[in-house]
Each structure stands twice: as C-alpha cells, then as structure tokens.
C-alpha positions as CSV (number, residue, x, y, z in Angstrom):
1,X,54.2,101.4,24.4
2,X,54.3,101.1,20.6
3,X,57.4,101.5,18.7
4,X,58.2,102.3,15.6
5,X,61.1,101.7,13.3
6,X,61.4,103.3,9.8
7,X,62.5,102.1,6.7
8,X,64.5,104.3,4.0
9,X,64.8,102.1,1.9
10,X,63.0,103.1,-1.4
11,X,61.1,100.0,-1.8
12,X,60.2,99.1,1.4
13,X,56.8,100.5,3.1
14,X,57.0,101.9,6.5
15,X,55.8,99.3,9.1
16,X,55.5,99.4,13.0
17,X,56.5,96.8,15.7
18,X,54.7,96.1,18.9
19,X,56.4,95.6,22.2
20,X,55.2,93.6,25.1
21,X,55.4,95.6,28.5
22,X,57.5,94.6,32.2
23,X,55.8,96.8,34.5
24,X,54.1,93.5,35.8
25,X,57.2,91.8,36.4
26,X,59.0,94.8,38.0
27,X,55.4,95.4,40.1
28,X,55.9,91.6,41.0
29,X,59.6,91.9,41.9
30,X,58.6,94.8,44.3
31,X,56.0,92.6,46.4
32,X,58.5,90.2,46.7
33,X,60.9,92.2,48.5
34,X,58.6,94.0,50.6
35,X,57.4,90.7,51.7
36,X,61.0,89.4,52.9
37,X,61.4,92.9,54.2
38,X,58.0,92.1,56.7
39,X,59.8,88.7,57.1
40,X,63.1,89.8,58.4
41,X,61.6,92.6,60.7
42,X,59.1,90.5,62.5
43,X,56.2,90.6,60.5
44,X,55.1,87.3,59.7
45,X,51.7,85.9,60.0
46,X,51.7,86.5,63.6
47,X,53.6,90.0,63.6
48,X,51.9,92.0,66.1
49,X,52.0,89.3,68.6
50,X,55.7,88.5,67.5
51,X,56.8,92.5,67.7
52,X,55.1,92.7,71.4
53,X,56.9,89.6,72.5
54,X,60.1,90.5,71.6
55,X,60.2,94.2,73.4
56,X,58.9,93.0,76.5
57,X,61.8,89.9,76.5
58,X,65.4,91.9,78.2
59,X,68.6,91.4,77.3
60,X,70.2,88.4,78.6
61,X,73.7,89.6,80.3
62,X,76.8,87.7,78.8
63,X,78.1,86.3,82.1
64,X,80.5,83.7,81.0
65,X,79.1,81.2,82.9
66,X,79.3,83.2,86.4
67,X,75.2,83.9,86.7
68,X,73.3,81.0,88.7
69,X,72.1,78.4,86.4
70,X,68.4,78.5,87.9
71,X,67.8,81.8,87.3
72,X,69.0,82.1,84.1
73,X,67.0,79.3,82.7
74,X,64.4,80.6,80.8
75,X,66.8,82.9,79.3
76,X,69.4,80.9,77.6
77,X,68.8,77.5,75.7
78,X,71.2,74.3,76.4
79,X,73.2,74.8,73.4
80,X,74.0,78.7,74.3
81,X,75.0,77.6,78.1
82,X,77.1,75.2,76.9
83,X,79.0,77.1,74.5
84,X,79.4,79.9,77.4
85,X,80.5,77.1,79.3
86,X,83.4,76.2,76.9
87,X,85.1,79.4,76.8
88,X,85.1,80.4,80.4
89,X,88.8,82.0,81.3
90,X,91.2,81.7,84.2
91,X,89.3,84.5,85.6
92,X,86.0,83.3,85.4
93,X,86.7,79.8,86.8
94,X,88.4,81.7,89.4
95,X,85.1,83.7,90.1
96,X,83.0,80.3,89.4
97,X,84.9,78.4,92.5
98,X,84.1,81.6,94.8
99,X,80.3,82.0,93.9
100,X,80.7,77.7,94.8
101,X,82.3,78.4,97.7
102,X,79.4,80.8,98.7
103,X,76.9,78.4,97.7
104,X,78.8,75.5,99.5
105,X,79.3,73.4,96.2
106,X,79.7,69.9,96.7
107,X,82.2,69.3,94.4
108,X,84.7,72.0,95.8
109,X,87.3,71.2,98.1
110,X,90.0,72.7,100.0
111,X,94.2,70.9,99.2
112,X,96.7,72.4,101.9
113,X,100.4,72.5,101.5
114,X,102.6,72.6,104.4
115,X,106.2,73.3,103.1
116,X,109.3,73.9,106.0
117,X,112.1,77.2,104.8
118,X,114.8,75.3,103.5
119,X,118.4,76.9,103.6
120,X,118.4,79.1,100.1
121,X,114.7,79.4,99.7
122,X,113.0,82.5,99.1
123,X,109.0,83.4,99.0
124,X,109.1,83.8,95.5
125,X,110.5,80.2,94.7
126,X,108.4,79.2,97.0
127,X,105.2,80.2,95.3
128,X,106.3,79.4,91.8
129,X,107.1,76.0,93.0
130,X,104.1,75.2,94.1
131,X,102.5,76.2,91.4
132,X,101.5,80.2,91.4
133,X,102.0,82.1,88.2
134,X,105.1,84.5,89.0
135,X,102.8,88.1,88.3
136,X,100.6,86.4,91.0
137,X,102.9,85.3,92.8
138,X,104.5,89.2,92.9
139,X,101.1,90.5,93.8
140,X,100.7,88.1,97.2
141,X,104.2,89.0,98.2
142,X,103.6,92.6,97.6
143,X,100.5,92.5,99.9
144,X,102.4,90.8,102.8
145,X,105.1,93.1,103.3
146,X,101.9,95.1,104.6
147,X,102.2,93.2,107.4
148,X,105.9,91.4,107.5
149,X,109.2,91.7,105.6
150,X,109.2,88.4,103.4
151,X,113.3,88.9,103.3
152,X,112.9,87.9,107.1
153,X,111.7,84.3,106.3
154,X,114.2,81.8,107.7
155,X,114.8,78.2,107.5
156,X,112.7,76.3,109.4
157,X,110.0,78.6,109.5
158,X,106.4,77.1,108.6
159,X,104.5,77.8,105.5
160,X,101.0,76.7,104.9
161,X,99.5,77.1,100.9
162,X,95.5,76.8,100.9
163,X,93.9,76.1,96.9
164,X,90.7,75.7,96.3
165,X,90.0,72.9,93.6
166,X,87.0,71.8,91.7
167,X,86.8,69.4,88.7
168,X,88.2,70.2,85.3
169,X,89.4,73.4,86.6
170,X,93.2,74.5,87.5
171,X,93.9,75.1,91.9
172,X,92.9,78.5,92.7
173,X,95.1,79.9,95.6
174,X,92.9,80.5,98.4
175,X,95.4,81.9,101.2
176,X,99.1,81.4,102.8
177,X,99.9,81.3,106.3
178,X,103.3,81.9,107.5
179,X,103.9,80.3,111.2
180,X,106.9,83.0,113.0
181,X,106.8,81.6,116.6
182,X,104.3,79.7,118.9
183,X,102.1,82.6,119.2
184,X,102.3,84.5,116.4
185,X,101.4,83.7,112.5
186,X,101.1,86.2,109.2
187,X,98.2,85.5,106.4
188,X,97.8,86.3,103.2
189,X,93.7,85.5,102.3
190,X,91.9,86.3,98.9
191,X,88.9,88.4,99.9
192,X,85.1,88.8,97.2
193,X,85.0,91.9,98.1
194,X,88.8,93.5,98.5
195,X,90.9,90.8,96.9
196,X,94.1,89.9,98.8
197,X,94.0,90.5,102.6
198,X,97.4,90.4,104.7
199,X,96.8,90.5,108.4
200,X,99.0,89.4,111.8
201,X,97.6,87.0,113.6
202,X,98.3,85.9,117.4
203,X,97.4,83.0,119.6
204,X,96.4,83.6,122.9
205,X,97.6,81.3,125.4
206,X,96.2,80.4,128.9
207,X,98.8,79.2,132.2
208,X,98.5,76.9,135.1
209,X,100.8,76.8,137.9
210,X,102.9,73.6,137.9
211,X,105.7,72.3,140.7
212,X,108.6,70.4,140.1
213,X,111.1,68.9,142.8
214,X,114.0,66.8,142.7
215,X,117.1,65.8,144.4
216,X,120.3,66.1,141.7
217,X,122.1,63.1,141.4
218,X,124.8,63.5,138.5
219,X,123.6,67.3,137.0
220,X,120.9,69.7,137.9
221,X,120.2,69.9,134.1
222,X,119.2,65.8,134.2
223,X,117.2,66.4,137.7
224,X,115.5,69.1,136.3
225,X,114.2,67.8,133.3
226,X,113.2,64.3,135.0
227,X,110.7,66.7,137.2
228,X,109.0,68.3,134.1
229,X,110.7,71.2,133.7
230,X,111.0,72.8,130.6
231,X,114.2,74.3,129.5
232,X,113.3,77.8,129.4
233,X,112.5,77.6,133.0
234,X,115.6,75.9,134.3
235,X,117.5,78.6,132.5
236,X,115.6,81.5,134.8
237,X,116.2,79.7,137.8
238,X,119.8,79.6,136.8
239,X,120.1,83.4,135.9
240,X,117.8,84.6,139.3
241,X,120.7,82.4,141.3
242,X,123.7,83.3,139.0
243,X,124.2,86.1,141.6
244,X,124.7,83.7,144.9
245,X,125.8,80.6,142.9
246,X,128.3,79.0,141.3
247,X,126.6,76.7,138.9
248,X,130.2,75.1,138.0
249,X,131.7,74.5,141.4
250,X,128.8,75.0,143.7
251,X,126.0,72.0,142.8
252,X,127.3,68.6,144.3
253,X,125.0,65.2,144.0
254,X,122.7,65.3,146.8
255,X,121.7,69.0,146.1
256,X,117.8,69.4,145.8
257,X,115.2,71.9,144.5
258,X,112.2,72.7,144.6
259,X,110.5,75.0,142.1
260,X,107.1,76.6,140.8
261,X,106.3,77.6,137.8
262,X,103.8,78.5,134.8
263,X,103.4,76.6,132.1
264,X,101.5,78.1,128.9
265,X,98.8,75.8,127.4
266,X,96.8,76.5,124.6
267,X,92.9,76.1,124.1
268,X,92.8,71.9,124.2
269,X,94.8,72.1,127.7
270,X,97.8,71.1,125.7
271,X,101.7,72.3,126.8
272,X,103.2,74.7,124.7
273,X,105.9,76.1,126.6
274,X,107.2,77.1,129.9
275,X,106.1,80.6,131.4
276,X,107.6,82.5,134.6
277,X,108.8,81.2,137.8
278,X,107.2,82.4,140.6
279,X,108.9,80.3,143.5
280,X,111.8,78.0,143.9
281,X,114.2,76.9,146.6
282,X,118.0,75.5,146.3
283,X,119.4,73.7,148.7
284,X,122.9,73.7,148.2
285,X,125.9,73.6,150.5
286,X,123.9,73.4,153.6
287,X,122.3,76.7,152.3
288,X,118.5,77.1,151.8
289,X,118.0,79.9,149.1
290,X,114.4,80.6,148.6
291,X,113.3,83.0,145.9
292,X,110.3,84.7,145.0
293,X,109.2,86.4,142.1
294,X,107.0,89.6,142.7
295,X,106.2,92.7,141.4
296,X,106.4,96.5,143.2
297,X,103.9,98.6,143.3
298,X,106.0,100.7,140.8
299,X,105.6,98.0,138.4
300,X,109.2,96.8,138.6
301,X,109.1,92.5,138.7
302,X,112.5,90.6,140.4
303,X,112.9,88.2,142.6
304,X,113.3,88.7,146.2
305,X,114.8,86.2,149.4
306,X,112.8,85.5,152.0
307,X,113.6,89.0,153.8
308,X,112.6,91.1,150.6
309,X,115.9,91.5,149.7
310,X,116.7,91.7,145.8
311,X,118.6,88.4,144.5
312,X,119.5,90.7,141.6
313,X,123.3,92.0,142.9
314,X,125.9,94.7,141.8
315,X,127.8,92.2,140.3
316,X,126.7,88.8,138.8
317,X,129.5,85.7,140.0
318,X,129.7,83.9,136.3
319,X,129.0,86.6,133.5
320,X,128.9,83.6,130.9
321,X,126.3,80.8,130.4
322,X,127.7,76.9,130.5
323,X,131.0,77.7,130.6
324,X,133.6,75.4,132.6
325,X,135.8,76.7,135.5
326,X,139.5,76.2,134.4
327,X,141.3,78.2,136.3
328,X,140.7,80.1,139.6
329,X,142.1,83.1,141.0
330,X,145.0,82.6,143.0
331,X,148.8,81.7,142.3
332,X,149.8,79.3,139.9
333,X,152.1,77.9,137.2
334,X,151.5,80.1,134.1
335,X,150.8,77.8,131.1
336,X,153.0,79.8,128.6
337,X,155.3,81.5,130.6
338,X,156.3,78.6,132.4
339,X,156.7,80.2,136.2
340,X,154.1,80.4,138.9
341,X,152.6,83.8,139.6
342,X,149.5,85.4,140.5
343,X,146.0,84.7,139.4
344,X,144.2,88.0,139.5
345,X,140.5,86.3,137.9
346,X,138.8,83.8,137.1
347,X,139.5,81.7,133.7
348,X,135.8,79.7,132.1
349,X,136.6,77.7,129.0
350,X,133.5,77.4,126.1
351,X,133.3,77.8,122.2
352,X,134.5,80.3,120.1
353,X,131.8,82.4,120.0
354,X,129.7,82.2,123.3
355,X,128.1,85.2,124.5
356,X,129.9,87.0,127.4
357,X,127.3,89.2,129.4
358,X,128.1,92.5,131.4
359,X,128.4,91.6,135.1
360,X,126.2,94.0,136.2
361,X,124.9,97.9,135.1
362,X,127.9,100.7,133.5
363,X,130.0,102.1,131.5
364,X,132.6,101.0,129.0
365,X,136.0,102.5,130.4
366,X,138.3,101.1,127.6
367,X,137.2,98.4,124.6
368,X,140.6,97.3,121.9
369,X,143.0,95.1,121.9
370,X,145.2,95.4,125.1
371,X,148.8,93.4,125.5
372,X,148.5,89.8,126.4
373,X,144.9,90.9,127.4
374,X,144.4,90.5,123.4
375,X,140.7,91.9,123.5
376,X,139.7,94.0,126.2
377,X,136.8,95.5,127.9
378,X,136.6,97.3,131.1
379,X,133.4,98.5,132.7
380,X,132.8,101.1,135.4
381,X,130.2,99.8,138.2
382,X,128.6,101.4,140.9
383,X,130.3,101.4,144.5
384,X,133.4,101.8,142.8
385,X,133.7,98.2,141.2
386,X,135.4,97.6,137.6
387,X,135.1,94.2,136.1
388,X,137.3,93.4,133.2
389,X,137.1,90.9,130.2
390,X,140.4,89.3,127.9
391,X,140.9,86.9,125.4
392,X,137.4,88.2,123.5
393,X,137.2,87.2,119.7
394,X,135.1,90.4,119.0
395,X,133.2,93.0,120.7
396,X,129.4,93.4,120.5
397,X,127.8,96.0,118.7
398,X,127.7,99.3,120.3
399,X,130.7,98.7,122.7
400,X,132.5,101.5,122.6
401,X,134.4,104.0,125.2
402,X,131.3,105.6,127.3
403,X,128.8,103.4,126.0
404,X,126.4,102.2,129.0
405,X,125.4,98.6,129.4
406,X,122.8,96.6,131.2
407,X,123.4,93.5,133.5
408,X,123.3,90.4,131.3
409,X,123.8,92.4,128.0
410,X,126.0,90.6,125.9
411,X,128.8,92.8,125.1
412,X,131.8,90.2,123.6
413,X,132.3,86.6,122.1
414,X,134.3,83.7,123.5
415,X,137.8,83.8,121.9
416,X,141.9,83.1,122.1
417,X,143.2,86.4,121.5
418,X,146.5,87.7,123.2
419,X,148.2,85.1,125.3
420,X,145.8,82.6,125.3
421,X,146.6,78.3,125.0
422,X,142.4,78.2,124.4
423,X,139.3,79.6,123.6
424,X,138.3,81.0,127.1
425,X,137.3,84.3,129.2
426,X,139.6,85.8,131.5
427,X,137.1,87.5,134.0
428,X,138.4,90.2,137.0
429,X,136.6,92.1,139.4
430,X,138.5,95.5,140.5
431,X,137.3,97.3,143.9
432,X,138.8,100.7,144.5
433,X,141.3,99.8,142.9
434,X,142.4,96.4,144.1
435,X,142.0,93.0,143.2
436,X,139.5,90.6,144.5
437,X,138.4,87.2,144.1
438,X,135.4,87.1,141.5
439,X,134.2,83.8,143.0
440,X,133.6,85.3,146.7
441,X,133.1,89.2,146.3
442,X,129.9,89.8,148.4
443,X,127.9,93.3,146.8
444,X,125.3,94.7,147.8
445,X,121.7,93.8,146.7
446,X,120.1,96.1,144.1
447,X,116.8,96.7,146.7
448,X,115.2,96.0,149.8
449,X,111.9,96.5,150.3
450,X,110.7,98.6,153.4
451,X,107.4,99.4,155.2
452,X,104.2,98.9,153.6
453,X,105.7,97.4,150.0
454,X,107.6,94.9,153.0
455,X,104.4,94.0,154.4
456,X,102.7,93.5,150.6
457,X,105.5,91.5,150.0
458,X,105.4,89.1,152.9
459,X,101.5,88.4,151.7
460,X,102.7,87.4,148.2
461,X,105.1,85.3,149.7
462,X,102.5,83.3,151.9
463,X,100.3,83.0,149.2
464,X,102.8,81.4,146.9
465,X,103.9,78.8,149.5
466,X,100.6,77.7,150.1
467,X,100.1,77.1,146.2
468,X,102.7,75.5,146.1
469,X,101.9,73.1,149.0
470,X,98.6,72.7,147.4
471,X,100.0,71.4,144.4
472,X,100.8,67.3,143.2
473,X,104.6,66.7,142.6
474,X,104.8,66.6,138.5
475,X,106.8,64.5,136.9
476,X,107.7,64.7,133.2
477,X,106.1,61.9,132.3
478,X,102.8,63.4,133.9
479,X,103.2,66.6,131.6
480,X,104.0,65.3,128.4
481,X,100.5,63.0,128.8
C-alpha cells in the first residue's frame, strides 16, 4: 500500500513514501502454527497410520499394582510399573498378598501367634499388642460377637493370631482362633469375597472302651489313677456310689475295683479326655456293688445294680464332695458348750466355700440365718424325709422358701456361721418327724425296672460284662503311650 504524507510547509513540494508489506510474514506465521497444530494432534508424517493406531489401543486401567504382571505387559512400560509400584497403599498391598495367596506366591508365608489370657487382658489389648491398628482391631471384635461374647474371654483361654507376610510389606492379619474347651473353638477369617468371617467351630471326637482295675492300698484316688483312670471318671464312680457309700469311713486298704469306661480320642488315636462309665464294681466291706449304666426305653440314662434296681436313692449319704468326717451322730462332749449331749447329724469339715449339694429332689421349707444353726436350709423330700443344712457361709442363688431343687444341685457354701469352732457342714436327716442317723438311713431306690424293660436290661448287662472280660487290664502308663 502506498502512503502518503503531506507537507504544508510553503516551501516544501509534496512528496510520497513507499511502504514495504507483512502479509508474507503473517501468511508464514500462520503455516507455522497449523503445522504444530498437525503435530500435536497426531498428524505427523505418518498421521493416518498414527490416528488409526491410537483408537484401536484401550485404556489401560490404573490398578495400583493389583493387575497380573503378564497380562498387562504390553500395556504399561518398565518405568510406568514401577512408579505404580512405589505408591501402592496399605490397601493395595493388602489386596496384592491375597491375589499371591491365590496364585500360591513363593515368597508369601504364613507367621502364627499363640498368646495364653493373662489375668487383666482384654481382646482389644490383645490385638493392638500384637500389632493390629485399633479401627481394625474394632472391626474383628465387632464381627466375633456374631458368634461369642469377647467380655467372656478368661485367663487361660488360647488365642491363635494368623498374618500373612511377604517382603517389604507390613503383616496382614489373616484370621484369629480362640480355643473355649477341648471341643469347641471360635474364628475370625478374612474372606475375597465377604471380608471378615466369624464362625463356631467343633471337634468331633471318637471313644473306645477302656478297663481299669486295682486293689487300693493307701486311697482310692492313688489306686485309681495308677490304673489309668482319668479324673473325670473316678469322680462318676464316686457320685453313682455316693448313695450306698461312705467314701470317708467306708474304703479301707485292701478294697478293690474294677471299672469300664470310655475314653474320648481324637482323629490321631490320641487321649483327650475321659467319657462315661458304663460298668464298675466296688468291693468294699465284704460287699460286692456292681453297677451298670443303661438307658430306658424312655430315654432316661442311670445306673442300675445287678437286679435293675436304681443306685440313684431318695437321699444321697454325703451331700458334699471331699469333705472329712469329724463328727458323727450320736452323743458327745459339745466343743463350746462344754457338756456331752446329743448328736442329731453328721459334722464334714472342708474350705470355706465348698459346694454343699441338695441330698436329694424338693423344696426349700425355710433358708436364713437360724440360732446357733447360723445359716440354715431345710428341704422337703418325698416319703416324708427333711434334710437340714447349718453353719453355711451363703446360700446359692435361687434358694428361697418354695424354691424346688434337684439332687446334687448345689444350693450353699462351706462356712462357720452360728456356733461353729470351724469351717464345716452340719448335715440332718428328719423322717416323719424324728431324727435319724444320716450315715445309715436306708431309702428307697428311685426305680426298678419291671417286665420287658427288666428283660432289655439284663441283655445290656451281659453284653457289658463280656466287653469287659474281653478287654487287656490298662495301666496308666499304657494310656499315656
């Protein structure tokens, strides 16, 4: 374009000036940015190609690590990997030792912690001890109570923490297993698919029949055990005879048993614990008392003598467990009052605090403190038999005027209440109204069994004998190998 500029100047002549034109540098300036335009949307020399390449390739899914490195290969270079690999998160490494798991990763392993309930501990310390973050910690808890109440746990009980540990990584908890008894166990698992599982577990257990015999030298506790009898079993025999025996005064050296008995194994063949007696004989006294467990056809189980007559009584002779005959009944020289006078029970010495049972099936007639009875209970029998019960420290719960008790229900504790020199019971047995000697009162049995369940009955009995005959004499060095 030409431009022209004028002069007014009187003495100057009008002249014009020639620019030079920019539309080639603004024309060149526009190639220039298409061109890095083409660049930066694909296309270059090889566009088409490029632009078809990069719409067939998907999206690569960010995965933090969790995908399976072979398939994921062609997708993601060894720099991007690796940086996904530096920022994985508790989560993720979490999720990375399960997919391992799946796969069977080498380089994961299993580290369990066996911890024993100490006084004072609770589930909570517990976890957060070993190492559990406290919200997890909360979560695992909350999920057990699905299946036990954690404020149960007690000391001594058994608790077994499962991680799962790989390298460069923090323990991931993998489950917890509480152990409650010999057959029964609670678990907390995590779960892929559901998270944290709680379930009740229980161990079946499988029996053999087993016979112990042995003369008693110094105690029937020593004799038994020297045969291979396990505690739990001596301790029935001692209750199915507490009706026609007097542990305390009755047993003398020379004294012999017999006795058999299940014992509960589990799936090695090892012992776990004693099960049910099923036969045993005392000889006592000059007495032979065989016994016999077996079961009605109306589903009630007891033991039975030898003429299918219940051992189970009215009245049981000792309603307390290893207690120590101080006194009988009788007259004799009151230890506080000072002058003799009569007896009217039995006196049995033991701890503060031993259970007293109920002598047989009733009803509480009177439960306080009574005179120089100090605490008190008298019970209502059947064929007009009362038993009575002094010198208690407490009563059980639930004993109360009119309450009704079982035979061999605790209902009192050992004390020295009233006029007492000791911790003991004072034990009376009342019939129609009169006194009699605890130690030699004779009731009734609580069945016999008649006619055809007679005749069943006599069968067992056979069959048990001849088990027993068939079996080897046990010692406890036999049982424990």
């Amino acid at each position: 374009m030409n431009y022209y500029v004028p002069s007014y100047r009187k003495s100057s002549n009008i002249s014009f000036k020639r620019r030079r034109s920019r539309k080639p540098l603004l024309f060149a300036a526009l190639l220039l940015i298409l061109a890095v335009s083409l660049l930066m949307s694909g296309f270059g020399p090889k566009g088409s190609d490029g632009q078809q390449n990069s719409a067939q390739k998907p999206d690569v899914p960010v995965t933090g690590g969790l995908s399976n490195p072979k398939s994921s290969e062609s997708y993601v270079n060894a720099p991007e990997k690796a940086a996904a690999d530096e920022t994985l998160s508790a989560s993720s490494a979490e999720a990375l030792l399960l997919e391992k798991t799946q796969s069977h990763e080498p380089g994961l392993s299993l580290e369990e912690r066996t911890i024993t309930v100490s006084s004072g501990d609770t589930l909570m310390a517990i976890l957060v001890r070993e190492g559990l973050a406290r919200s997890e910690a909360h979560a695992l808890i909350t999920r057990l109570q699905e299946v036990f109440n954690p404020r149960r746990i007690r000391q001594g009980h058994e608790l077994t923490l499962a991680f799962e540990t790989l390298a460069d990584h923090d323990p991931v908890f993998h489950n917890l297993n509480l152990k409650l008894g010999v057959t029964r166990s609670v678990e907390v698992a995590r779960c892929s698919e559901n998270g944290l599982v709680a379930r009740e577990l229980t161990r079946e257990l499988g029996s053999r029949p087993v016979r112990a015999e042995a003369e008693i030298s110094s105690s029937l506790y020593n004799a038994a055990v020297n045969a291979g009898m396990p505690v739990e079993v001596l301790m029935q025999m001692i209750r199915a005879y507490s009706f026609d025996v007097d542990f305390q005064r009755d047993i003398r050296p020379g004294d012999s048993f017999q006795v058999l008995f299940e014992e509960q194994i589990d799936d090695n063949g090892q012992f776990v614990r004693g099960g049910s007696v099923l036969y045993a004989s005392l000889s006592t006294r000059g007495r032979n008392l065989p016994i016999y467990r077996y079961q009605t056809s109306d589903g009630e189980v007891d033991f039975f003598n030898d003429r299918g007559q219940s051992v189970r009584k009215t009245l049981m002779v000792t309603p307390i467990d290893g207690a120590r005959l101080t006194s009988g009944y009788g007259k004799r020289r009151h230890p506080i009052l000072g002058y003799s006078r009569m007896h009217q029970g039995l006196d049995f010495a033991a701890p503060t605090g031993t259970p007293i049972m109920a002598a047989g099936d009733g009803v509480v007639e009177f439960a306080g403190r009574k005179g120089n009875y100090g605490n008190y209970i008298r019970l209502r029998h059947p064929n007009e038999y009362h038993t009575v019960y002094a010198h208690m420290s407490r009563f059980a719960s639930g004993i109360r005027q009119g309450a009704r008790v079982k035979q061999g229900e605790t209902i009192g504790y050992v004390g020295s209440t009233g006029m007492s020199t000791g911790p003991h019971l004072h034990y009376e047995v009342h019939h129609r109204g009169r006194h009699v000697n605890p130690a030699t009162v004779d009731t009734p049995p609580g069945r016999t069994l008649k006619g055809d369940e007679l005749e069943r009955f006599m069968s067992a009995r056979k069959d048990l004998e001849t088990l027993f005959a068939s079996l080897e004499k046990r010692d406890k060095l036999a049982r424990l190998e």
